[in-house]
N, C-alpha and C positions, 0 to 999 in steps of 0.2 A: 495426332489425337483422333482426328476423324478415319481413320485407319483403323484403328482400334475399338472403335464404336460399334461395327457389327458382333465382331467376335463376343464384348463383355454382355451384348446385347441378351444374342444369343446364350451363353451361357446361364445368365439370369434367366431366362426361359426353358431350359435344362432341369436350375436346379429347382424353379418354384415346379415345373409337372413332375419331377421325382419325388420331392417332396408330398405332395398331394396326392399322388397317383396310387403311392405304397401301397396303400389299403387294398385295391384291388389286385393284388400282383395275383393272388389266386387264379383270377379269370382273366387280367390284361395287365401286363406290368409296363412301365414305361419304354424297359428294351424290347418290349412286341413290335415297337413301331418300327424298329431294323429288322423286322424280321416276316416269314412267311409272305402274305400279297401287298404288304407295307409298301414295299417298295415300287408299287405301282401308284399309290394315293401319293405318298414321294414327289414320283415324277409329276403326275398331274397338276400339286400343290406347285413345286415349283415353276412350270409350264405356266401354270395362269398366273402368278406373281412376275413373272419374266412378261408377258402378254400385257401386266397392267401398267409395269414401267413403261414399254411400249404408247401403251395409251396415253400415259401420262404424260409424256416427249411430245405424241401426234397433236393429242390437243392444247400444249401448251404454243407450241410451232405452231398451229393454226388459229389461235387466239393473239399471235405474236405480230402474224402476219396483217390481219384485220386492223391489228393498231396500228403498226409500221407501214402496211400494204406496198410494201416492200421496199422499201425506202430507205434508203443508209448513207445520210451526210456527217460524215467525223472528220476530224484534223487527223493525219498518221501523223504520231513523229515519222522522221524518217528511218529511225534505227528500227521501225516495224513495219516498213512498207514492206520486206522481205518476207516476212513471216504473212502478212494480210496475203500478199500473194502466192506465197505456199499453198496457205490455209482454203484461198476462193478460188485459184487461177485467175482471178482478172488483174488488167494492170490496175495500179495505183500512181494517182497525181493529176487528173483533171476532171470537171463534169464529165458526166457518160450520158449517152441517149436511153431513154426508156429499151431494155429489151422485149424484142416482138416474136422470140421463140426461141426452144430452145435452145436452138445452136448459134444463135447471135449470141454477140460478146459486144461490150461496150466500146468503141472506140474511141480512144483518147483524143482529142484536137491538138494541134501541136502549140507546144507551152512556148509564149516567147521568151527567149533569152533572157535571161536580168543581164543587165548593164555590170561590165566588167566592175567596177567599183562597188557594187550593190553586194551586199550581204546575203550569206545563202541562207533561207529560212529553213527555222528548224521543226514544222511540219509540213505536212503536203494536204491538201485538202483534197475528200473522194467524198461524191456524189454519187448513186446509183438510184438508180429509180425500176421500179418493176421488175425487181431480180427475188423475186420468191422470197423464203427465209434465208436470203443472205444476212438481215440486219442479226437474227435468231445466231445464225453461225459465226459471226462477227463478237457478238454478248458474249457467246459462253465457250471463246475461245481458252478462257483460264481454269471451267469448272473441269471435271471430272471426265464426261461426255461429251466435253467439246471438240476432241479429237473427231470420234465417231460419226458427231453432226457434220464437221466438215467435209470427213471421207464422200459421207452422205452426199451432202451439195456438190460434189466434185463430181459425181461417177453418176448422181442418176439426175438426168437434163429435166425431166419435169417438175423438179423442186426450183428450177432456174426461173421459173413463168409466174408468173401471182394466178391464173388461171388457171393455169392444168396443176400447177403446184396447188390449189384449193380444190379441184379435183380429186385429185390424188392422196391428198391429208384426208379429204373425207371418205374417199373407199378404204384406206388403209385404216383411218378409225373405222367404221361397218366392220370394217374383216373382222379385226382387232376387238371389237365388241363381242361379234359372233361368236369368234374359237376361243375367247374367255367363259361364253358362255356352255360353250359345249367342255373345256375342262374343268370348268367347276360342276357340271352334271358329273363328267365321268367321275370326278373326286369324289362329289358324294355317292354313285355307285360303288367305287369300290371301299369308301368307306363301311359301308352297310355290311359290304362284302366282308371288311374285315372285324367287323362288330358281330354279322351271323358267325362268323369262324370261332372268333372268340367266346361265344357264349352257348356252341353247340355242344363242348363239353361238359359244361354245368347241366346242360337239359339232358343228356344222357346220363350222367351221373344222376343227377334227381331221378330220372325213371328209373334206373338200377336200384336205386336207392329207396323208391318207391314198392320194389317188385319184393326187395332185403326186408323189408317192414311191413305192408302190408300184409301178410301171411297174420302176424301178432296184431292187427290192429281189429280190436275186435268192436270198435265206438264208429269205427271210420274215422277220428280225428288225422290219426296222422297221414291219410290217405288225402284226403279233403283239405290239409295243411300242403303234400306234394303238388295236388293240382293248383293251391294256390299261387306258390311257389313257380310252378311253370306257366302260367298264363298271364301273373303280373309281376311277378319280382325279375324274373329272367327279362322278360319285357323292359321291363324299368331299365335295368341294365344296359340291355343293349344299344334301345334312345340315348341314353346316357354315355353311354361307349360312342353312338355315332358324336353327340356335342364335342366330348371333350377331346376324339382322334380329329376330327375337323379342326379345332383348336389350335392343339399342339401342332398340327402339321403343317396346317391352310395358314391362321390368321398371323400364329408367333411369326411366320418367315415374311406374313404380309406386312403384317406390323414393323417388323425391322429394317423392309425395305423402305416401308414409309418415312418412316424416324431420319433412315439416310438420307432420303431426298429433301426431307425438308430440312434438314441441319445442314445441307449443303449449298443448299439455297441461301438460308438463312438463320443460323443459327444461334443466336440473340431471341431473335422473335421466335422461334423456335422452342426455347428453354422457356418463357415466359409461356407458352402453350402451357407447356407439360407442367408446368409448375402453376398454373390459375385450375387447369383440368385436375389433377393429382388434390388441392387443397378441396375442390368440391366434390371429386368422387370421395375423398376422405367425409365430406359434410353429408354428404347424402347416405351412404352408407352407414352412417352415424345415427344419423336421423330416421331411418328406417330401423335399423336393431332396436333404438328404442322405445317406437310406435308401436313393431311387435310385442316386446318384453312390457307395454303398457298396459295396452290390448289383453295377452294374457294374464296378467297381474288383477287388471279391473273383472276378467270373466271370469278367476279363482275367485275374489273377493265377491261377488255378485254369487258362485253357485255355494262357496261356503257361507252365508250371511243367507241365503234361501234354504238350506239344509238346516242352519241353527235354530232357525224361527219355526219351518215343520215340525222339527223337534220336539219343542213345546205345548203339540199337539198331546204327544203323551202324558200332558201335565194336566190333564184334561179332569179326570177322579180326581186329583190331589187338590185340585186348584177348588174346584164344586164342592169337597168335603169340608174345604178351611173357608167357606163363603168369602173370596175374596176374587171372584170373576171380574167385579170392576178394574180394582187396579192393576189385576192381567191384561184388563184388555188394553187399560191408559198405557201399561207398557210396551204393549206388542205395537201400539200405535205411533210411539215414540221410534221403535225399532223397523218400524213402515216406513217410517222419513228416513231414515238411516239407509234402509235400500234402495228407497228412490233414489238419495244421491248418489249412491253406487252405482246402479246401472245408469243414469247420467252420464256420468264418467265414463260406463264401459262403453256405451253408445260414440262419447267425444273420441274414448281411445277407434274404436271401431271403422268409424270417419275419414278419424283422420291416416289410418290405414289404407284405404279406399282411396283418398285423396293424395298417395304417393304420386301416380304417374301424374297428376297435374302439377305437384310441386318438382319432379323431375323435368316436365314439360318448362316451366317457366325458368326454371334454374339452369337448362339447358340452352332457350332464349336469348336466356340476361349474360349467361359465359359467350352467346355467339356473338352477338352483337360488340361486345365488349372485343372479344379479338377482332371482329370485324372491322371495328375501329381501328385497333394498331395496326392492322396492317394496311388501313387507307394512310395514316401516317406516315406507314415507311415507303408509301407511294407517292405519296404527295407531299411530305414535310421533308423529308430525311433526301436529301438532294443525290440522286445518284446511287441509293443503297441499296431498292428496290424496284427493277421495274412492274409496266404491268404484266408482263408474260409471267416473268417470275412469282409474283402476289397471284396471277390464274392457279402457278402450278403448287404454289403452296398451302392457295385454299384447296382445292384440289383436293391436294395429298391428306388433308386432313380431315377432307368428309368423307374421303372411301377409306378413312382409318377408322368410322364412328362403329361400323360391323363389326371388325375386331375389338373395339374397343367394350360394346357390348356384350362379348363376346365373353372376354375378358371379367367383368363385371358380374355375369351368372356362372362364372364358372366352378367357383366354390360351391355354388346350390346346384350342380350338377353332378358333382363327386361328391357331396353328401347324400345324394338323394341314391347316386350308385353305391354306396359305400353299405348303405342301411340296407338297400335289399340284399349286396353283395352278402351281410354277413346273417344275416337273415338266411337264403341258401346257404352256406357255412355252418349254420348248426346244424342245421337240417341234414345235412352230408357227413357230419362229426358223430351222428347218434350212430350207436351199433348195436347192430341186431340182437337180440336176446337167445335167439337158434345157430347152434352151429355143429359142424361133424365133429364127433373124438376122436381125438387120435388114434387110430388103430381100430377104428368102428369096422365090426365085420357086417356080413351079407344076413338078412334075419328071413326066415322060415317063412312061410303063410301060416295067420294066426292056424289052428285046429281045434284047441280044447276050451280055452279061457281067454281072457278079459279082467288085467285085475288092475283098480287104482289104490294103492296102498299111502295112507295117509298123504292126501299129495294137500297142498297148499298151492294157494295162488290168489296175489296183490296187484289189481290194475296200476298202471304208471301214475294213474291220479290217489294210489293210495287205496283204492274200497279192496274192500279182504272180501273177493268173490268166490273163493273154495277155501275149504277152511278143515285142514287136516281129514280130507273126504277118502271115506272107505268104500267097494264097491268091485264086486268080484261080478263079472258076467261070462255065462255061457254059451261057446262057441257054436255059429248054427243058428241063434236065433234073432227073433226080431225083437228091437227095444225101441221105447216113446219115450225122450228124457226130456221130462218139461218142470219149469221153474218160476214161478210170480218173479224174481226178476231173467228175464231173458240171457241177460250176460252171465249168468254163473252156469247155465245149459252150455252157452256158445262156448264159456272159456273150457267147460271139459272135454266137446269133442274137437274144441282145435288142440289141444293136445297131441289126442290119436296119431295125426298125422307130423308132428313137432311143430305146426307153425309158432305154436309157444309153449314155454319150458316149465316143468312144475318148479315153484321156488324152493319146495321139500317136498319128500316124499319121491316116488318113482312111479312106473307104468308098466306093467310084465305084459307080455303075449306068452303065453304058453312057458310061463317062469322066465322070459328072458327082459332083461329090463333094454326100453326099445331106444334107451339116450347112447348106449353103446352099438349102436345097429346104423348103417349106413343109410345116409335119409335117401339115397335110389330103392335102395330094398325096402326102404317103411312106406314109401310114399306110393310104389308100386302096390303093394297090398292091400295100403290104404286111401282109398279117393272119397273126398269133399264134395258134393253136388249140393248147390248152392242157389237160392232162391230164387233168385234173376242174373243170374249170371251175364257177362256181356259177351257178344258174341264173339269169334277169336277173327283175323283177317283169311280172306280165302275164301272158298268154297264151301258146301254144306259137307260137301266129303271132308275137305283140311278140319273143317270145326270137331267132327266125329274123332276123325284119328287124331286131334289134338296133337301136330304137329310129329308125328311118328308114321315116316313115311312107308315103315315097314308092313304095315296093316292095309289088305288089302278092299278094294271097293264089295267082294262078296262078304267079308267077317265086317263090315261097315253096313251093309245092307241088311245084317242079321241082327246087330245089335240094334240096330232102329227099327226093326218088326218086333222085337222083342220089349223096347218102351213105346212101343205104337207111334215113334215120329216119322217111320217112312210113310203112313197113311197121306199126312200132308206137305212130305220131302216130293215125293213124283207129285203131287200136284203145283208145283211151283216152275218158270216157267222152263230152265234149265235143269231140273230135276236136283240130282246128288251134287250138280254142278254148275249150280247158281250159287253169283259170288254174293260174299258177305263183306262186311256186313252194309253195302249199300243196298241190297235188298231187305236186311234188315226189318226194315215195314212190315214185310207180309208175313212177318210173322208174330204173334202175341206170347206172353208172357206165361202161360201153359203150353205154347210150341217150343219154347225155348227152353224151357225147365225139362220135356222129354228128349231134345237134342243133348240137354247136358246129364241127362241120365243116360242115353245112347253112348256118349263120350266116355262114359263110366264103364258100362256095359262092357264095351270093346276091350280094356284091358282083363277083367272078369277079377276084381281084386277080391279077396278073401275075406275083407272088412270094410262097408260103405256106407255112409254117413250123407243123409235123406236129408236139407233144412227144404221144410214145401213154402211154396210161394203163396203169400196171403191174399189171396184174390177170387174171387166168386165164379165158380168152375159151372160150364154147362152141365147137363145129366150124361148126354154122349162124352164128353172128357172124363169126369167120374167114372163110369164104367173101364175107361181103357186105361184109366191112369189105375184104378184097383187091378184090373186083369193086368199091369206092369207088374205092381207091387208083387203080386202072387207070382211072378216068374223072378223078377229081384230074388225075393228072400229064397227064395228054395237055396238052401245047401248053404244057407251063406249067413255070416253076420251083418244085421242092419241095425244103424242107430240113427232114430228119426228124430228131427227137432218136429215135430208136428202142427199143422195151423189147421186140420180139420178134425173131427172128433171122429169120424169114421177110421183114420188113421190109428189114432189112439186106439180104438177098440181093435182093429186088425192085427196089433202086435200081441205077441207074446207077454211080452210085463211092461209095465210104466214103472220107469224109476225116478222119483220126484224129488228134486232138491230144493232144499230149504235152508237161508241162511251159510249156507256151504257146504252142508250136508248129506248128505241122502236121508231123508224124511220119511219114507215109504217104499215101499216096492212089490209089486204084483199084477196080478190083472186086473184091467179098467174095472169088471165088473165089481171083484172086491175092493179097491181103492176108491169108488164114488162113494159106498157105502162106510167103509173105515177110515177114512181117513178127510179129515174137516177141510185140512190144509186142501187137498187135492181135487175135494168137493167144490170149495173156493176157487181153484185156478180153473176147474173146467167153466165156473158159471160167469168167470170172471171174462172166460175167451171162448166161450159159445152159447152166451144167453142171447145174443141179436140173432145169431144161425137158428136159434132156437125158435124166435118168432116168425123166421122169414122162411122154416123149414127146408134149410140149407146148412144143415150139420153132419149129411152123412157124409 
């Protein structure tokens, strides 16, 4: 029976973390732990399990010894005087002298004769005194590791001494302390280990997934939704990953060892453990769910019972027209006690939440003491059943089970808590892009003549109808201002241009070719985004220019940045073209980095470029260089500005103004202030403060 007690143990420990674990198989399934650096937590897990039986032997032997101090008088039968000598090598059959080192041996006195007529007894009587854990070797001749102990006592002489043998018990516990404590550090390194491995493809995936979607996200939500994602959900996870691989590795195998040595010991008193512990972790667990489900019950009823009663506030005309303000108020006053005793209640629920770990505390007390008890019983009542070595090592084994057992006990609120983030990343990695290549998408031209939107539509994810069957032919070469009282129906038509998102009807020509059948390398090449504050890219101010295309060399990088005036302040920084980013970052502001990202632009020289300017209060010296930009930009080329100064506006070509999802107007600023109400409105809407502080050109 006791043979089969690890295995079924074990198993139960298998099938409850398959069972629980499922959820995660995405990120760590339960056969991860056979597999990749596992097998290093493995060894470690079992190393420090092996190290604490050890410990468990050293200080049971040296608590064994304090009592006995080494001392061993029994009757042998004779039919085991055989075996006692096997087992000690010493003789058996008379008092021995105290031994005085190790290599003394007791010697026997010589027994007189019994008288020929005299009956042979049928045991022998052995005395020994100051022979270490002889008495320890002599007990646990029948257990499991009584072999082992006795090899022990036989082969190394310092166990023979009650002095160098308590010597020696206490370095050999020290040791035994130590290199438990060094493999359960390494354990939990490499558990970490195997928790960052596990969850580094999720944080790739999200940023992949990040890079797939944000193109289309034009609120920031679901960008703002990925960072949350990587910073606390994958997080959560992997804490989470380190509890429950610790767990399943560390504690089940610790646990099982435990279970064995105390059912070996004593397996009665044993069973009553698990079976007093089992009925209160059942009570307390109990107790707890329902404190919550109180808790929450009394703070629903408490915020709907304050909701009902605001309510009422609306009754406010009705109640004053029908003069009956008194017995509204005698009512709401009746319904004032009514909430009092509610949040009463939520308060008691609240409490008594808070007041778990004391009622775990005492309930924890009132279970120890109570075993405490039976096992001074089967120390002291129960004749023979229990000694005290025995009763050391089975309380023992039963307080360095309390870690696992806690262990054990949050482990469900650990794979829930991993579960929820888990699937949380999970949708987020299941959403699919709204952009992708056609099949058969050929190579597409640089725009030359036109610009046409032909009835395109387009529905943000939250449902608003931000373009709305919009028509809208532009000519090639020139410069446009497309501005909107709502912002996002501007943003959503020029991310078009480039596909980061799709019309939901309608189409986009370049020069009559519609661009959803065109290769997004040849659209995207044509078409470049320069983007308000963009963030810097890693690398150098050179890497940032050439935006990762290592083809382009530091003179056609040095031209593009005289031409939006950022090499003015690229050579004054302290490496020049070759000061890394972005931990210099700093020295540069948010109109240096807006002409970096028009330099970035520059360098490819695309044939259609899209300006949004950065909302921020330009000195007169930027003004200038940023207009002498623009003036070399637009030459030759199509530009579409989202604009945030009014000097912009006026420098282009037409303002095409959208309204409701439409195009509302179109012409130049000078006749659009004047015609058009709408566009009178949006300019005084977004430059009447420039207007006071004479900061609109």
């Amino acid at each position: 029976m006791h043979g089969c007690l690890p295995f079924v143990l074990f198993r139960i420990g298998v099938i409850v973390a398959k069972t629980t674990a499922r959820v995660l198989d995405h990120i760590f399934s339960y056969g991860d732990l056979f597999r990749r650096k596992c097998w290093l937590v493995w060894f470690w897990s079992k190393l420090s399990v092996f190290l604490l039986v050890l410990l468990l032997l050293v200080a049971g032997l040296f608590v064994g010894m304090l009592s006995d101090r080494g001392r061993l008088t029994i009757d042998i039968p004779r039919a085991e005087i055989a075996r006692f000598t096997t087992l000690t090598d010493l003789p058996a059959g008379v008092q021995s002298a105290p031994a005085q080192n190790p290599a003394q041996r007791a010697e026997p006195a010589a027994e007189p004769a019994p008288p020929v007529d005299a009956a042979v007894p049928e045991t022998v009587h052995v005395s020994f005194a100051e022979h270490g854990i002889l008495p320890a070797v002599w007990r646990s001749r029948d257990a499991w590791w009584g072999g082992y102990l006795a090899w022990l006592y036989r082969h190394v002489d310092l166990l023979q001494s009650n002095i160098l043998a308590s010597i020696t018990l206490l370095m050999t516990g020290a040791l035994l302390v130590a290199s438990r404590a060094l493999c359960l550090s390494q354990l939990r390194r490499q558990t970490e280990e195997v928790a960052l491995l596990a969850v580094a493809p999720s944080r790739r995936n999200v940023h992949r997934q990040a890079l797939r979607l944000g193109p289309e996200d034009l609120d920031g939500s679901s960008l703002q939704a990925a960072r949350d994602l990587y910073i606390h959900d994958i997080e959560t996870v992997r804490q989470n990953l380190v509890r429950w691989i610790e767990f399943d590795v560390r504690f089940v195998l610790e646990l099982i060892c435990l279970a064995i040595i105390a059912v070996s010991i004593q397996p009665m008193l044993s069973a009553q453990y698990l079976l007093l512990m089992g009925i209160a972790w059942y009570y307390l667990e109990g107790q707890d769910r329902r404190t919550e489900a109180e808790r929450h019950l009394a703070a629903d009823r408490v915020a709907l019972e304050l909701k009902r009663q605001s309510d009422r506030f609306q009754s406010a005309r009705l109640i004053r027209g029908l003069g009956i303000e008194q017995a509204d108020h005698d009512h709401f006053a009746a319904d004032l006690l009514k909430l009092h005793d509610l949040t009463r209640k939520w308060e008691r629920a609240a409490n008594n939440a808070q007041h778990r770990l004391a009622r775990d505390v005492v309930a924890s007390v009132a279970i120890g003491a109570f075993l405490l008890f039976q096992l001074a019983n089967h120390i002291l009542l129960v004749n023979g059943e229990l000694s005290i070595v025995g009763g050391a090592v089975f309380l023992a084994t039963w307080i360095l089970a309390v870690p696992g057992i806690r262990a054990l006990r949050s482990r469900t609120a650990v794979l829930h808590s991993a579960n929820v983030s888990a699937e949380k990343i999970q949708k987020f990695l299941d959403q699919i892009p709204t952009v992708s290549q056609a099949v058969g998408a050929r190579f597409l031209q640089p725009m030359g003549s036109s610009l046409y939107f032909e009835s395109v539509s387009y529905k943000s994810p939250a449902g608003r109808m931000l373009l709305n069957e919009l028509d809208l032919k532009l000519e090639a070469g020139r410069s446009y201002a497309l501005v909107s009282l709502d912002p996002l129906e501007s943003n959503a038509l020029v991310s078009m241009l480039p596909r980061f998102i799709e019309p939901q009807k309608g189409r986009i020509l370049f020069d009559g070719e519609d661009i959803a059948w065109a290769t997004l390398e040849s659209l995207r090449a044509e078409t470049v985004y320069v983007g308000a504050d963009e963030p810097l890219l890693p690398g150098t101010v050179l890497d940032n220019i050439r935006g990762g295309r290592a083809e382009y060399t530091l003179q056609q990088a040095t031209d593009a940045a005289k031409m939006t005036h950022a090499h003015n302040f690229i050579v004054k920084l302290f490496d020049g073209y070759e000061s890394v980013l972005p931990e210099r970052a700093d020295l540069m502001d948010v109109s240096q980095r807006f002409r970096l990202g028009l330099a970035r632009a520059m360098i490819r020289n695309p044939a259609l470029l899209i300006i949004e300017e950065p909302q921020v209060a330009l000195d007169e010296d930027t003004k200038s260089l940023l207009a002498d930009a623009y003036d070399r930009i637009c030459r030759g080329r199509t530009v579409l500005f989202l604009p945030r100064r009014l000097s912009t506006v006026k420098r282009c070509d037409h303002v095409v103004l959208i309204n409701d999802g439409r195009v509302a107007a179109i012409g130049p600023q000078s006749k659009l202030v004047n015609a058009s109400p709408i566009y009178k409105h949006w300019e005084y809407l977004n430059f009447n403060r420039e207007f006071r502080h004479h900061d609109h050109s």
